[in-house]
C-alpha positions in Angstrom: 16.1 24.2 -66.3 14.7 21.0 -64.3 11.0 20.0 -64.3 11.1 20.6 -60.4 12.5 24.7 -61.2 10.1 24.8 -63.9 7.1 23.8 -61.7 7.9 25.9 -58.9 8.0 28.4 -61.2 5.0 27.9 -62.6 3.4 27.6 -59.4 4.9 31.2 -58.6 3.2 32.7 -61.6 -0.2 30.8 -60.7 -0.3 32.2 -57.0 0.2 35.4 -58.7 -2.4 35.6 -61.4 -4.6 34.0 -58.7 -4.2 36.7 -56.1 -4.4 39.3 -58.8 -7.9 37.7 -60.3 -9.1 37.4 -56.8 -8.5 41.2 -56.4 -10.1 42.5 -59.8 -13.0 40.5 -59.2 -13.5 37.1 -56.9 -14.7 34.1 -58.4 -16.0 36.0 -61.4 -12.7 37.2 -62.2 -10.8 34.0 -61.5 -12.8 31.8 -63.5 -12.9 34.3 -66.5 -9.3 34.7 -66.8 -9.0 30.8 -66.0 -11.3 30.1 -69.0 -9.3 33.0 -71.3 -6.0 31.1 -70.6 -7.3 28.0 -71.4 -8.7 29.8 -75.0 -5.3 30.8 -75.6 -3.9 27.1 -75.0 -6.3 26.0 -76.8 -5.3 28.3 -80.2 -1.8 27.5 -79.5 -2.9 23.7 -79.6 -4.5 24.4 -83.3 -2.3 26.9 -84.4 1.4 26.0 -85.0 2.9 29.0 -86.0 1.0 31.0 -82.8 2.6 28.2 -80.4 6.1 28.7 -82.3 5.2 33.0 -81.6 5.2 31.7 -77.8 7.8 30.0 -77.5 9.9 31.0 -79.8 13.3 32.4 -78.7 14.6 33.9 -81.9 11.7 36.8 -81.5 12.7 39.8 -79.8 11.1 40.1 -76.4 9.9 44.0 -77.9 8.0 42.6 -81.7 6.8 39.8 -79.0 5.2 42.6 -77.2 3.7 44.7 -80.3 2.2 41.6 -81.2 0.7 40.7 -77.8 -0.8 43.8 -77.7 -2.2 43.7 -81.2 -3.5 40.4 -80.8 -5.4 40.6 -77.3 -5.8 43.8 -76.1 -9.4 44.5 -76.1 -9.9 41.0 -76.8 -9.8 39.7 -73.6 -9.7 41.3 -70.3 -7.0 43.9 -69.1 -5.4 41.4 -66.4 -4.9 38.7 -69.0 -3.8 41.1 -71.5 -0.8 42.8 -69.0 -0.2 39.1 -67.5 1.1 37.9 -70.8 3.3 40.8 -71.3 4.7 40.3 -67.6 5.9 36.5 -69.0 7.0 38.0 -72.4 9.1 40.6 -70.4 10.1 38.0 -68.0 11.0 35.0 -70.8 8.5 33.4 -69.3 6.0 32.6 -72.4 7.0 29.4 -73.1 5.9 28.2 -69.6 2.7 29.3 -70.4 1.0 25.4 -71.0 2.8 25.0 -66.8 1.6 28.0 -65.1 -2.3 27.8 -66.6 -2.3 24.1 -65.2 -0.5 24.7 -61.6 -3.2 28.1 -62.0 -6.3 25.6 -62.9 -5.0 23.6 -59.5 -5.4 26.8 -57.6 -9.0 27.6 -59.2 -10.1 23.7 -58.1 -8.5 23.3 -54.7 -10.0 27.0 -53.9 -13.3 26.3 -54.8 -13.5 22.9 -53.6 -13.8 21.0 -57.0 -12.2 17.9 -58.8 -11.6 17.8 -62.2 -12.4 13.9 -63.2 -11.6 12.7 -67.0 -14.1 10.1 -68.0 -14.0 7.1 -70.3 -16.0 5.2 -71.7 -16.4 2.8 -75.1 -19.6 4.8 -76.5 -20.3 9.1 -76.2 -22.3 9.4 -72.7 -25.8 11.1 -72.8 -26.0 13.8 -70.8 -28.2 12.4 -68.1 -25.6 9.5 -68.1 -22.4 12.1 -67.3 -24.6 14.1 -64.9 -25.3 10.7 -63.1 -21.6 9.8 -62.9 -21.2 13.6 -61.9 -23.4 12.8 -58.6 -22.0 9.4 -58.1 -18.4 11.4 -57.9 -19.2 14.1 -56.2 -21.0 11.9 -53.6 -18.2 9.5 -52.8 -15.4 12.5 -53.3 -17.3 15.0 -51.4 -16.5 17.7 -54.0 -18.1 19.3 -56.5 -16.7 17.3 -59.9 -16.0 18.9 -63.5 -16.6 15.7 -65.9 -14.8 15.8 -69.3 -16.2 12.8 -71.1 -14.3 11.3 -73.6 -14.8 7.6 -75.8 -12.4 5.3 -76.6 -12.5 3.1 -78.7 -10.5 0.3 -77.3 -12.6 -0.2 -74.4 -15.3 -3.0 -74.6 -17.6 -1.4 -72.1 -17.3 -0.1 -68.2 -15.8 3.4 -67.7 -12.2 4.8 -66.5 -11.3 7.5 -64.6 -8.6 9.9 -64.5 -8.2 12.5 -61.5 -4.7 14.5 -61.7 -2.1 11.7 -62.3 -4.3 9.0 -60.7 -6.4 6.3 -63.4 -9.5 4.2 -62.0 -9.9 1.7 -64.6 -13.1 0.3 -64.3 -13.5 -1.2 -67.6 -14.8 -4.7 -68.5 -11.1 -5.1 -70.8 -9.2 -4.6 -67.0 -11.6 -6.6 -65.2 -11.3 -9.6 -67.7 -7.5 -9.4 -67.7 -7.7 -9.5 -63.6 -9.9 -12.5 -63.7 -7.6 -14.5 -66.4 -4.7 -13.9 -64.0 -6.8 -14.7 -61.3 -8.2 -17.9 -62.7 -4.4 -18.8 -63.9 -2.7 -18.2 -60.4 -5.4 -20.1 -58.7 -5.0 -22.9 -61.0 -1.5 -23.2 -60.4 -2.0 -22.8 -56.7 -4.5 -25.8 -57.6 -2.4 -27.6 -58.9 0.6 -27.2 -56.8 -1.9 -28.6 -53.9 -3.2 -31.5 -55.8 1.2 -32.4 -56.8 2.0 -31.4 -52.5 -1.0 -33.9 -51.5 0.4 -37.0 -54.0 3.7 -36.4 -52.7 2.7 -36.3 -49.2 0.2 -39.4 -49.6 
């Protein structure tokens, strides 16, 4: 299957679970299931052996099933419980990582918010992030969900990822742009000073 038939499906699955959220319960109901699907990722991210369960296709779609049910029912609510059975019944499982992100773009876009991935050299305080959360919000005119994250080969300044789009801000970027800048205007310089000699 392609990663354009993959994505449309998972965007098939998202509209679903949204609409079905949205019916159990508004924005109560969408953002719990939203944050129980990202648990789940989240504990097939640790847990190997769960993310091979997944996406396994050597398990039968019915010991799939018994295990689904004695794994999360009564663990989490009754629309995420049937949901993942409708994906095991479907083959659908191993799509699961596609349709909770195209299903976390649904929950943003509805609501009106950005998720914004920041980066900086050293852990931000948490007046620091909520500053860069107003700043955001401010020039985006939406409300903005800041993950903060450090990393260690910056100097200093702060990046910023939104979707597929990096703002890189840092003072490693910034340096590089002023060393080509400072080497193309020399050479510009210099090709003026050699077009004058010839000239005079």
């Amino acid at each position: 299957m392609s990663d354009s038939a993959t994505d449309a499906v998972a965007t098939t699955y998202a509209r679903s679970l949204f609409e079905l959220a949205e019916k159990a319960g508004g924005r109560a109901s969408i953002e719990s299931t939203l944050a129980e699907f990202e648990e789940i990722l989240e504990l097939a991210r640790q847990d190997k052996r769960f993310n091979e369960f997944l996406s396994s296709r050597i398990v039968s779609f019915d010991r799939r099933a018994g295990s689904i049910t004695k794994i999360f029912q009564g663990r989490v609510s009754d629309l995420t419980y049937k949901f993942l059975q409708v994906l095991n019944d479907k083959g659908r499982l191993g799509h699961l990582t596609s349709i909770v992100s195209a299903f976390d773009g649904l929950v943003q876009r509805h609501f009106g918010r950005v998720e914004v991935d920041v980066f900086t050299a050293d852990p931000l305080t948490p007046d620091d992030l909520r500053g860069i959360q107003a700043r955001l919000a401010s020039s985006l005119g939406k409300e903005v969900i800041a993950h903060p994250y450090t990393d260690a080969s910056m100097i200093g300044g702060v990046k910023f990822r939104i979707g597929d789009q990096l703002i890189d801000g840092s003072i490693a970027t910034r340096l590089r742009k002023l060393q080509d800048q400072l080497a193309n205007s020399g050479t510009a310089a210099i090709r003026a000073k050699f077009d004058r000699m010839i000239e005079g």
